[in-house]
N, CA, C and O atoms as a MOPAC input file, in Angstrom:
PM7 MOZYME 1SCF
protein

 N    -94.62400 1  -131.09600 1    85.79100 1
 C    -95.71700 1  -130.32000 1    85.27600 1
 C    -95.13000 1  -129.15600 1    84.47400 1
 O    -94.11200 1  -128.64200 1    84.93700 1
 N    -95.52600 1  -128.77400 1    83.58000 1
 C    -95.12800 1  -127.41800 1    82.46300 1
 C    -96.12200 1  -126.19200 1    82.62000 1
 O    -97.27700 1  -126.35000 1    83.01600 1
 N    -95.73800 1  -125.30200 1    82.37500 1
 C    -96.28600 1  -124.21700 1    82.65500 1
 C    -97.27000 1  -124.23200 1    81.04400 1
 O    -96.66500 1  -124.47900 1    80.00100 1
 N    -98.97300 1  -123.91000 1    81.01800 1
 C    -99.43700 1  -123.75500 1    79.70500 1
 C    -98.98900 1  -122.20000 1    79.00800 1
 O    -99.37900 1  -121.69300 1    77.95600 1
 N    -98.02400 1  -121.68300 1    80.03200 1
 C    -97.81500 1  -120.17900 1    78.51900 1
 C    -97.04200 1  -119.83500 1    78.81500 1
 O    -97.07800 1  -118.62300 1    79.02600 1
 N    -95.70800 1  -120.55700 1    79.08400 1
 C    -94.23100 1  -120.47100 1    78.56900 1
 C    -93.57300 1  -121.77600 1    78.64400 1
 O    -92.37700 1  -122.04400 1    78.53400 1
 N    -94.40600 1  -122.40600 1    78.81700 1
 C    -94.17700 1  -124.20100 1    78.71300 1
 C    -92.93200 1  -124.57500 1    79.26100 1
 O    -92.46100 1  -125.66300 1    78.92800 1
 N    -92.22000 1  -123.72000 1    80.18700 1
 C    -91.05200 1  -123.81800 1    81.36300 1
 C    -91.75900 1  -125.26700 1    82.43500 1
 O    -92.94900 1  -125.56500 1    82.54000 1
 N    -90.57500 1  -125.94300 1    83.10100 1
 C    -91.41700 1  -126.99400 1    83.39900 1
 C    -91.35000 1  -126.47400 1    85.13800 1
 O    -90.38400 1  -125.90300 1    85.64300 1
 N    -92.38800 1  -126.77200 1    85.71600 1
 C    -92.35800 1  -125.71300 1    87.19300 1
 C    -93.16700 1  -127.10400 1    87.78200 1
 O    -93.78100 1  -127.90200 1    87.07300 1
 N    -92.98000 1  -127.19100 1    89.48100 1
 C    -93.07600 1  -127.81400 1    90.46800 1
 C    -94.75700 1  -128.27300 1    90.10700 1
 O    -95.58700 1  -127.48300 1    89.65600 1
 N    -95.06500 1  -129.98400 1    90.47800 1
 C    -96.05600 1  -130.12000 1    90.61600 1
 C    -97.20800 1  -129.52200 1    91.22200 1
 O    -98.27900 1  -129.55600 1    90.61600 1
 N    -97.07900 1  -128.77500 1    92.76500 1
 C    -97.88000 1  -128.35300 1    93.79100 1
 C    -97.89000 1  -126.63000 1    93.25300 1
 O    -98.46200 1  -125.85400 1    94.01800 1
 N    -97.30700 1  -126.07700 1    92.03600 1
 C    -97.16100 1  -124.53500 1    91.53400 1
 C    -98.44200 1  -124.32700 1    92.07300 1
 O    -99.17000 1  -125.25500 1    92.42600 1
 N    -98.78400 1  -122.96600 1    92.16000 1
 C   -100.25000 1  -122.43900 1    91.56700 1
 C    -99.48900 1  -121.45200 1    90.83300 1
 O   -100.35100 1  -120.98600 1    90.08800 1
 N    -98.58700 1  -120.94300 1    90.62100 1
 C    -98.55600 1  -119.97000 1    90.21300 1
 C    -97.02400 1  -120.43300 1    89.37000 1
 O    -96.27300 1  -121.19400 1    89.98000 1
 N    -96.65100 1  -119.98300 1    88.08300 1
 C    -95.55500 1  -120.08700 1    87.58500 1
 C    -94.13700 1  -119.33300 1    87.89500 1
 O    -94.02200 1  -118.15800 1    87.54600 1
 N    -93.13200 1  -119.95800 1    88.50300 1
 C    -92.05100 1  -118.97400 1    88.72900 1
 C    -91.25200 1  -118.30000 1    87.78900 1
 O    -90.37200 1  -117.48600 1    88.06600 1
 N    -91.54800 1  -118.62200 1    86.80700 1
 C    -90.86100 1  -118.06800 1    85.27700 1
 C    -91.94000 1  -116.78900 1    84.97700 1
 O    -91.58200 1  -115.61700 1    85.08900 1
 N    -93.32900 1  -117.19300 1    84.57500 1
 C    -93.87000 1  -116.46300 1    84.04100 1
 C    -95.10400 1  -115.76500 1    84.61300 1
 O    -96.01400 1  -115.14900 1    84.05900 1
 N    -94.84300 1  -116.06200 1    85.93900 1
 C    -96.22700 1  -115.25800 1    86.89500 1
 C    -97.22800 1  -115.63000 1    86.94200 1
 O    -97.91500 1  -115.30800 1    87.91100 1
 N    -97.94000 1  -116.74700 1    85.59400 1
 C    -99.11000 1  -116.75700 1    85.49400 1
 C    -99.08100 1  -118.03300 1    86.29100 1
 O    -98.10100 1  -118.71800 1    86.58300 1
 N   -100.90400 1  -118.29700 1    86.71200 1
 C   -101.28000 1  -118.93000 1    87.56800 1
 C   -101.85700 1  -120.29700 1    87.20600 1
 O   -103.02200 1  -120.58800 1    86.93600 1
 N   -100.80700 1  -121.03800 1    87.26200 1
 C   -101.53600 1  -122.40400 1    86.34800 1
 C   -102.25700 1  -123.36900 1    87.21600 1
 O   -103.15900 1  -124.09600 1    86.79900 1
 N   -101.86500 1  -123.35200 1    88.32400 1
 C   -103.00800 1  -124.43100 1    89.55800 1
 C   -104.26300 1  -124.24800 1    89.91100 1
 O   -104.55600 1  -123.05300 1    89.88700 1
 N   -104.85300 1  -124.72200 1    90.12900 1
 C   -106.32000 1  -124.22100 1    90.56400 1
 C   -106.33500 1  -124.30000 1    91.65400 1
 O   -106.68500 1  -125.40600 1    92.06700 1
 N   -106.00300 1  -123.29600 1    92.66000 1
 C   -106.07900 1  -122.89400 1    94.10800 1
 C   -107.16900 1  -122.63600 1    94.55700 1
 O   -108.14400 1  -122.18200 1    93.95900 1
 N   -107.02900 1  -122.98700 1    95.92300 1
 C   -108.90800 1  -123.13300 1    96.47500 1
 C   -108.97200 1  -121.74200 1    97.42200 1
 O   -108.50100 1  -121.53400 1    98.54000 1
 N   -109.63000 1  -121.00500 1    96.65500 1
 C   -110.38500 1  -119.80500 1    97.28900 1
 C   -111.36700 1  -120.31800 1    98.58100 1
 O   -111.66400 1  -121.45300 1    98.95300 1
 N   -111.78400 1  -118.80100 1    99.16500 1
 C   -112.34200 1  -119.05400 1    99.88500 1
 C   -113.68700 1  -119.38500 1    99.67200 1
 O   -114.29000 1  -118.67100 1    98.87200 1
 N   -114.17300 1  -120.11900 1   100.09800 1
 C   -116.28500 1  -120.14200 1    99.71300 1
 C   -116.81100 1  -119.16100 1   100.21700 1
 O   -117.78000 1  -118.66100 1    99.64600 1
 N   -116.36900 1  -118.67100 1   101.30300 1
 C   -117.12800 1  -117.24600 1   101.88000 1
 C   -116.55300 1  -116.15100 1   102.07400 1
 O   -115.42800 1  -116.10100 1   102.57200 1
 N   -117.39300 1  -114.83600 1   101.62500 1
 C   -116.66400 1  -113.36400 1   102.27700 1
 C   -117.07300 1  -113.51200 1   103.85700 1
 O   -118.16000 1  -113.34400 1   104.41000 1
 N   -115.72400 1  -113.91200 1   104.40100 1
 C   -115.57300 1  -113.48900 1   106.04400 1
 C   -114.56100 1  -112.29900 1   106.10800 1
 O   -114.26500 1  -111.54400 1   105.18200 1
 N   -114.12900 1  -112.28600 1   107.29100 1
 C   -112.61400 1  -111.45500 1   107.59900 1
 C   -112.31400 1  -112.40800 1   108.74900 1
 O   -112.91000 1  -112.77200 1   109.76300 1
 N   -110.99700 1  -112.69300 1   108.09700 1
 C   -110.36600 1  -113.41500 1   108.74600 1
 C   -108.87600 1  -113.16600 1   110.07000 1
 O   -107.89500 1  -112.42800 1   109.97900 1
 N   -109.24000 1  -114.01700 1   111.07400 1
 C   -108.73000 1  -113.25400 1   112.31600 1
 C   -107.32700 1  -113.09600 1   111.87200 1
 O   -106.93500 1  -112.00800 1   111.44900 1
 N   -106.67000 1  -113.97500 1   111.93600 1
 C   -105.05600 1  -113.61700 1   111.59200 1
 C   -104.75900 1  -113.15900 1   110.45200 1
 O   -105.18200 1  -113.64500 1   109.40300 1
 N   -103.94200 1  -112.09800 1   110.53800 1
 C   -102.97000 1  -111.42300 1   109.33800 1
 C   -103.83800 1  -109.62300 1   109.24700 1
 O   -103.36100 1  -108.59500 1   108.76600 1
 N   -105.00700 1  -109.79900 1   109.81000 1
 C   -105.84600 1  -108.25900 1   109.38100 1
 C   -104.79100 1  -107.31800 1   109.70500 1
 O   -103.84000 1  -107.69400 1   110.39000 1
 N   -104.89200 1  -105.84900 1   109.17500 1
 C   -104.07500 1  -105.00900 1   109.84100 1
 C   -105.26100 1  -103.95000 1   110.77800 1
 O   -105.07500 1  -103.46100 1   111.89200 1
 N   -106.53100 1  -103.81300 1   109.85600 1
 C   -107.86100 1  -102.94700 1   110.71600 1
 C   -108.70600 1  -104.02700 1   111.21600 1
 O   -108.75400 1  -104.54400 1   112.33200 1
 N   -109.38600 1  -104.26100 1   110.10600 1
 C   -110.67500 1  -104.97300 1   110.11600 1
 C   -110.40600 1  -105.99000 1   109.66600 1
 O   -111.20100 1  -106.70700 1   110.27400 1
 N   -109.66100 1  -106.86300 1   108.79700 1
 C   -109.35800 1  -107.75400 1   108.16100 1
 C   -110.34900 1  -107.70700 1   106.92900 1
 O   -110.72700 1  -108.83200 1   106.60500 1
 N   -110.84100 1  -106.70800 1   106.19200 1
 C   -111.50200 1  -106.53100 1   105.23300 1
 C   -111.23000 1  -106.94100 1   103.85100 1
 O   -111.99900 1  -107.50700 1   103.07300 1
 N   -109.82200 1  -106.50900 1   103.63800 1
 C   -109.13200 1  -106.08800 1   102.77200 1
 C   -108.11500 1  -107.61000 1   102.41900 1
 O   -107.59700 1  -107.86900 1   101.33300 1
 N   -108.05300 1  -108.32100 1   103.48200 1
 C   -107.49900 1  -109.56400 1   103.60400 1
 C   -108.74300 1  -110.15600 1   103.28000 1
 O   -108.77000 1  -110.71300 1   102.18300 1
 N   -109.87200 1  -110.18000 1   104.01600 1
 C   -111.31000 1  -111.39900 1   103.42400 1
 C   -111.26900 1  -110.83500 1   101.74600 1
 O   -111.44400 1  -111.88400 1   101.12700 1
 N   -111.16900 1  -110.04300 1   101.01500 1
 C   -111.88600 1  -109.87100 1    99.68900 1
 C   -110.55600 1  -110.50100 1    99.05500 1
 O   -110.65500 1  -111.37000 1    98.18900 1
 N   -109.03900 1  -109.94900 1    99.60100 1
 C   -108.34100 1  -110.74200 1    98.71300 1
 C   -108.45300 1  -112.15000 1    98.64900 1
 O   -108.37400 1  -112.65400 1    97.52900 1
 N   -108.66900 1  -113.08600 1    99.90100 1
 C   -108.42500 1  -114.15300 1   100.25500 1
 C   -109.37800 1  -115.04000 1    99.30600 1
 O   -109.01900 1  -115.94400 1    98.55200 1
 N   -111.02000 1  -114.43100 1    99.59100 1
 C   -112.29400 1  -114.61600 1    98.64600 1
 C   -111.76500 1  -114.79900 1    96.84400 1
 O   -111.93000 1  -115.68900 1    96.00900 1
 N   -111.16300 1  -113.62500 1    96.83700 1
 C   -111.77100 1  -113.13400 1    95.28900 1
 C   -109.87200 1  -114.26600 1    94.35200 1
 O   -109.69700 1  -114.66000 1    93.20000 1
 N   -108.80300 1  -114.36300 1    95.80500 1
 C   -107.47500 1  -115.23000 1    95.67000 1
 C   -106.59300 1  -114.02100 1    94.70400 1
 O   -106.27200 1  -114.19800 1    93.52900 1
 N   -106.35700 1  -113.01000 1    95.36200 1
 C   -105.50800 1  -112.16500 1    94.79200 1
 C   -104.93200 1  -111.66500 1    96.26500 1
 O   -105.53700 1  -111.76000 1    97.33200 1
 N   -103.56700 1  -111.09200 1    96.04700 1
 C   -102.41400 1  -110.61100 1    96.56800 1
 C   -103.63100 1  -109.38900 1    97.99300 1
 O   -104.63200 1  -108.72400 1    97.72700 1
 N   -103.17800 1  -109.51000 1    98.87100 1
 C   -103.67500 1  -108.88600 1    99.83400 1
 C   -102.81600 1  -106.64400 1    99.75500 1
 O   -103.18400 1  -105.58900 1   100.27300 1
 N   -102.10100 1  -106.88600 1    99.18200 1
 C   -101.26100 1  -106.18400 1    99.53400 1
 C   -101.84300 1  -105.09300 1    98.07600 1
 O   -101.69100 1  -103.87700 1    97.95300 1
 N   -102.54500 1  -106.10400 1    97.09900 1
 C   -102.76000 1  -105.26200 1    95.55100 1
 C   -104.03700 1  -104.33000 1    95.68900 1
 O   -104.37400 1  -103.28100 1    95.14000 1
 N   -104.80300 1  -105.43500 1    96.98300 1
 C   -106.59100 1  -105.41800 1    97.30800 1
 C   -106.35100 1  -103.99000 1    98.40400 1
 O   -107.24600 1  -103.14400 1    98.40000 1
 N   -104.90100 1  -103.73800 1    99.48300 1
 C   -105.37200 1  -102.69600 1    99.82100 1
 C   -104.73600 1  -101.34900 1    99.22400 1
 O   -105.36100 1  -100.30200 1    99.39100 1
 N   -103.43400 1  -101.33900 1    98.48900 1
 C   -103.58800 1  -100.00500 1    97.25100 1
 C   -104.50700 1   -99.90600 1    96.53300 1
 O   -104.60500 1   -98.89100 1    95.84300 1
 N   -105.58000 1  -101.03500 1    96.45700 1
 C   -106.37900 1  -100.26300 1    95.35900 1
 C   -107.48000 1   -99.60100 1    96.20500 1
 O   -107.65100 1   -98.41300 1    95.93100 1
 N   -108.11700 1  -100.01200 1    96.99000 1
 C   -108.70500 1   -99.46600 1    98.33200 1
 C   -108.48500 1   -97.90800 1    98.93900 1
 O   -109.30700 1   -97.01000 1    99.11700 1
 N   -107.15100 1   -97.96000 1    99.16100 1
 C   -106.79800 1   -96.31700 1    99.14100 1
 C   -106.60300 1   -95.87100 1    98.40400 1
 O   -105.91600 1   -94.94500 1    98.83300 1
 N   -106.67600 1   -95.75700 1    97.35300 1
 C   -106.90900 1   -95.11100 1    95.73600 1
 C   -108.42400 1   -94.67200 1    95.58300 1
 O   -109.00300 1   -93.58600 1    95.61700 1
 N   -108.72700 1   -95.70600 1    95.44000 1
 C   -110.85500 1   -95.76000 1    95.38600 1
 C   -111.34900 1   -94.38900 1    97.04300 1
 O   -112.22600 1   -93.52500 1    97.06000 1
 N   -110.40700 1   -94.75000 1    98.07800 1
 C   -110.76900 1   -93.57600 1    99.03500 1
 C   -110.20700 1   -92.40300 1    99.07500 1
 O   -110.67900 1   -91.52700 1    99.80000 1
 N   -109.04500 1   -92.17500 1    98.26300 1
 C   -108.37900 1   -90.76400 1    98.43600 1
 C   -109.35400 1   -90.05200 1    97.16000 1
 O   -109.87100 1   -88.93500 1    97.15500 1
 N   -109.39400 1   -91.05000 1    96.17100 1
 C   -109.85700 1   -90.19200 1    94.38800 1
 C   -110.93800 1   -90.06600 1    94.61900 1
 O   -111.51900 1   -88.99500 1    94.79500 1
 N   -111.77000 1   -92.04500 1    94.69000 1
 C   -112.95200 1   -92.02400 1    94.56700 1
 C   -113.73800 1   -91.23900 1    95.52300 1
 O   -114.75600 1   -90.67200 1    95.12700 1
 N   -113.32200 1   -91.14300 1    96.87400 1
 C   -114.02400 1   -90.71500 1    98.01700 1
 C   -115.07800 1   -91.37000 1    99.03400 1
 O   -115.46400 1   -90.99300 1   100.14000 1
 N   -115.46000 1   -92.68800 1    98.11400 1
 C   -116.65400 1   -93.38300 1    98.68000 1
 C   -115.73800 1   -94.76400 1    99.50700 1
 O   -116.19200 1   -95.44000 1   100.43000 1
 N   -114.61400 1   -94.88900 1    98.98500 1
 C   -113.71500 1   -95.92300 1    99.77100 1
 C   -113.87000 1   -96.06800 1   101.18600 1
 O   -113.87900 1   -97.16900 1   101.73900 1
 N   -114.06400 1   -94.34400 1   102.12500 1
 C   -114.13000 1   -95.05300 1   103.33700 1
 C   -115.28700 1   -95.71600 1   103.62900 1
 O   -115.20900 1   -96.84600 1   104.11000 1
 N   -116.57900 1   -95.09900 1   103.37500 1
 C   -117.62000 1   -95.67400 1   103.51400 1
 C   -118.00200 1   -97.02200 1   103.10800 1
 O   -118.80600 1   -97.72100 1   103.72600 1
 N   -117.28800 1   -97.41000 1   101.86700 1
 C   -117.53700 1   -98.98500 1   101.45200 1
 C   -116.95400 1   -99.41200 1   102.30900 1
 O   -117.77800 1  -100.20300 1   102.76900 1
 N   -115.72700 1   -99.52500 1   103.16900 1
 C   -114.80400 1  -100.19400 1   104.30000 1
 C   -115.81500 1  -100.34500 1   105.22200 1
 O   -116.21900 1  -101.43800 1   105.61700 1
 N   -116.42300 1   -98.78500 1   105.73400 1
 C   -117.08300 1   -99.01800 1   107.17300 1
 C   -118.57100 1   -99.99900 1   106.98000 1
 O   -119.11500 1  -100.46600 1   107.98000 1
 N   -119.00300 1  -100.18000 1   105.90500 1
 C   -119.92000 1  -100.88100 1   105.45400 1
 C   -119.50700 1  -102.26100 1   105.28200 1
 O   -120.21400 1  -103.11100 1   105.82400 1
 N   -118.13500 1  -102.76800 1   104.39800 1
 C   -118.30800 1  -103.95800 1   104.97900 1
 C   -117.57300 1  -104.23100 1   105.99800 1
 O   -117.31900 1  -105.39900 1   106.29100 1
 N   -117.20700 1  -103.40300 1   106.55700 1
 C   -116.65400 1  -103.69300 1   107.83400 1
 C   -118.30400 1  -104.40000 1   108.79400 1
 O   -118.32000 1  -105.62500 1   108.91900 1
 N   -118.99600 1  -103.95300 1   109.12600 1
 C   -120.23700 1  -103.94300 1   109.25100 1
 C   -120.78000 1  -105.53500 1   108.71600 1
 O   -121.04800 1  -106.39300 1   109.55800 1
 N   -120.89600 1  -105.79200 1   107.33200 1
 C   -121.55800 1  -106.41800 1   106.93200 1
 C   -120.83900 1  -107.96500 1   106.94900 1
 O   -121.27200 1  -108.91000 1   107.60700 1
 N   -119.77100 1  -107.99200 1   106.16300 1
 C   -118.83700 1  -109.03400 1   106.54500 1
 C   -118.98600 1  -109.50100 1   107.91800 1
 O   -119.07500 1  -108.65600 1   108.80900 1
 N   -119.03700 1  -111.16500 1   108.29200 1
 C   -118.97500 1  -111.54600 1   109.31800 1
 C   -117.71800 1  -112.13200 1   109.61100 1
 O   -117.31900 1  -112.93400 1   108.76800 1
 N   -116.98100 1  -111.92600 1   110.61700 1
 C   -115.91100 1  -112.59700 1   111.42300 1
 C   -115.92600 1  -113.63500 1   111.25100 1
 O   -116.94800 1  -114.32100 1   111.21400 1
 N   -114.13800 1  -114.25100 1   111.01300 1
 C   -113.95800 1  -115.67000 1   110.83000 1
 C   -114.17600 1  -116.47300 1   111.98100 1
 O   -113.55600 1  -116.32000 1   113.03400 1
 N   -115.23800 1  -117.51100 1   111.74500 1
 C   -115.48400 1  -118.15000 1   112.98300 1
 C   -114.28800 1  -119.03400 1   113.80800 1
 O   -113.69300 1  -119.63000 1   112.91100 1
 N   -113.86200 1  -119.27800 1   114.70300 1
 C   -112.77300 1  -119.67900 1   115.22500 1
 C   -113.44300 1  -120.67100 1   116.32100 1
 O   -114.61700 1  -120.61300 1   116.68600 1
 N   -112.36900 1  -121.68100 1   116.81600 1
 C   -112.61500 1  -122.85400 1   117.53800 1
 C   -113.13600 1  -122.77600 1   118.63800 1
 O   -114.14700 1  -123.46600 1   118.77300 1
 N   -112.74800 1  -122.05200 1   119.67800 1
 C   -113.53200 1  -121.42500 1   120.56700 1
 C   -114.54600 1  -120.97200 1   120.44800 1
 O   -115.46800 1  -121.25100 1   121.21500 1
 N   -114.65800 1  -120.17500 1   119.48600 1
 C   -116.60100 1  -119.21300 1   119.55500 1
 C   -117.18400 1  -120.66800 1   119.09900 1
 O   -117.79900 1  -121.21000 1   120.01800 1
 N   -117.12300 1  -121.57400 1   117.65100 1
 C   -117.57800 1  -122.70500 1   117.62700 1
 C   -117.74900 1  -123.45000 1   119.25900 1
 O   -118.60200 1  -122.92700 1   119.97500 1
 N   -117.28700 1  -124.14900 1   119.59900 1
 C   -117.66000 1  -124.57100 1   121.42800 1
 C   -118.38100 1  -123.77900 1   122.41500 1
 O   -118.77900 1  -124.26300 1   123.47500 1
 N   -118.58200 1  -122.34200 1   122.01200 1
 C   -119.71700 1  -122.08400 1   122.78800 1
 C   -120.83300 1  -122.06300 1   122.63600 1
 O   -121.56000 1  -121.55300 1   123.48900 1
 N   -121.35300 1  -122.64200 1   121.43100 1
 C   -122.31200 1  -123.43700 1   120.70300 1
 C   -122.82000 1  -124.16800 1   121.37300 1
 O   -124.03700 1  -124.18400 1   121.56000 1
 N   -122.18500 1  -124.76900 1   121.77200 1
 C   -122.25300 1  -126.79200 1   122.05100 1
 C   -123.05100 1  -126.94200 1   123.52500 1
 O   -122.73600 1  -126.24900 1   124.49200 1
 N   -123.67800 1  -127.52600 1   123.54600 1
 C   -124.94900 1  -126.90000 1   125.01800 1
 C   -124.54700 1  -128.25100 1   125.55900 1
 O   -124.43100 1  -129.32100 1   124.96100 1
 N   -124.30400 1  -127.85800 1   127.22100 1
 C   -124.17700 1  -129.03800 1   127.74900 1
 C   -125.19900 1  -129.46200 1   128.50300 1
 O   -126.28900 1  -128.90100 1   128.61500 1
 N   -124.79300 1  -130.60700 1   129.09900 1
 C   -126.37300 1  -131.79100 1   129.74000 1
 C   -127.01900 1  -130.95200 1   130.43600 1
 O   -126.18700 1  -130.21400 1   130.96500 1
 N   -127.77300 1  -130.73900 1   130.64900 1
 C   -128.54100 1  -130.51800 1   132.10200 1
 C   -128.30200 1  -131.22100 1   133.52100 1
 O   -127.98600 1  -132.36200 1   133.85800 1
 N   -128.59000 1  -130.04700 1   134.19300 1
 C   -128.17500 1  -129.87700 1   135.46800 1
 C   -129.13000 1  -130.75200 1   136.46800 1
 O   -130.30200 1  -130.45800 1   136.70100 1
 N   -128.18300 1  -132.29100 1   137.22700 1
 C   -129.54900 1  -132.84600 1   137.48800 1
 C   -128.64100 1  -133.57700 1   138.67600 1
 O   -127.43100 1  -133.35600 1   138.62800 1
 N   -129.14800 1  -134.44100 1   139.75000 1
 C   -128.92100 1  -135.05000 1   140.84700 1
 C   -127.03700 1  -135.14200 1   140.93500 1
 O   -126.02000 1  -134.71500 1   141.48200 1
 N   -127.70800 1  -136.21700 1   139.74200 1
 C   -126.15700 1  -137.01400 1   139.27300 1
 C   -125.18000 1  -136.72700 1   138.75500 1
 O   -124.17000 1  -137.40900 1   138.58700 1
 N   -125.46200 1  -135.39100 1   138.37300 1
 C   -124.07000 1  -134.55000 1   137.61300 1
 C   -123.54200 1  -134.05700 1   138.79600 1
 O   -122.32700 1  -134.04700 1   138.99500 1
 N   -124.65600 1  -133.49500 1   139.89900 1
 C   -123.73900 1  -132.66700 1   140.70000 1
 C   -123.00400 1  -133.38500 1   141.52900 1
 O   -121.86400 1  -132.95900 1   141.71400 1
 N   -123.38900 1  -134.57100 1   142.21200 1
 C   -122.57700 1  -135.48100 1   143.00800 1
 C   -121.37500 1  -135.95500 1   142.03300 1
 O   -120.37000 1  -136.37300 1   142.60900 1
 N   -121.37200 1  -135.94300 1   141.21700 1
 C   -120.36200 1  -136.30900 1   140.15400 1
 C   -120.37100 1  -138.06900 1   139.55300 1
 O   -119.46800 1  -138.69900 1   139.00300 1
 N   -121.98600 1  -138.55300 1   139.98300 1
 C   -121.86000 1  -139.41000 1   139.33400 1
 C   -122.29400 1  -139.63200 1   137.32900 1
 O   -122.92500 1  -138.80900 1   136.66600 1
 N   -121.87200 1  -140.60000 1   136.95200 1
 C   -122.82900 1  -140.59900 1   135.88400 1
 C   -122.96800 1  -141.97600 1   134.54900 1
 O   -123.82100 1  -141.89600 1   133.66500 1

């Protein structure tokens, strides 16, 4: 595969060019703003918007404390979507979903 803008020839599976930075794969973002459990350092806020929007986690939170030291409204957008954003659902909370049989003669003797 070639890179389209330095036409260097880079790994089939690239998303991203090692010569020239730019991003030639089409990498699969996320479909939803969650926050996601592993990797957060607070809230995992700052990790869901990079992960969402598929930019560098690390770019999403300098710019974050910039927008809160200058702008001033930074913390409040955090504690808001901290708030609003829902938690990445995980395998466990999924299974406590899952409703089991009802409670009847034959379950409890343990037949069935």
């Amino acid at each position: 595969m070639y890179c389209n803008y330095c036409g260097k020839v880079i790994q089939d599976d690239a998303a991203v060019c090692a010569y020239c930075g730019v991003r030639v794969g089409a990498s699969v973002a996320r479909k939803r703003l969650v926050r996601p459990r592993q990797g957060r350092k607070i809230a995992g806020v700052c990790l869901g918007f990079a992960e969402y929007f598929d930019l560098d986690v690390t770019l999403i939170r300098l710019l974050w404390i910039l927008v809160a030291i200058f702008g001033g409204t930074g913390f409040l957008a955090y504690i808001i979507a901290w708030i609003v954003m829902p938690s990445e659902q995980t395998r466990t909370s999924n299974l406590r979903n899952v409703r089991e049989p009802p409670m009847t003669y034959s379950n409890q003797m343990g037949h069935r």
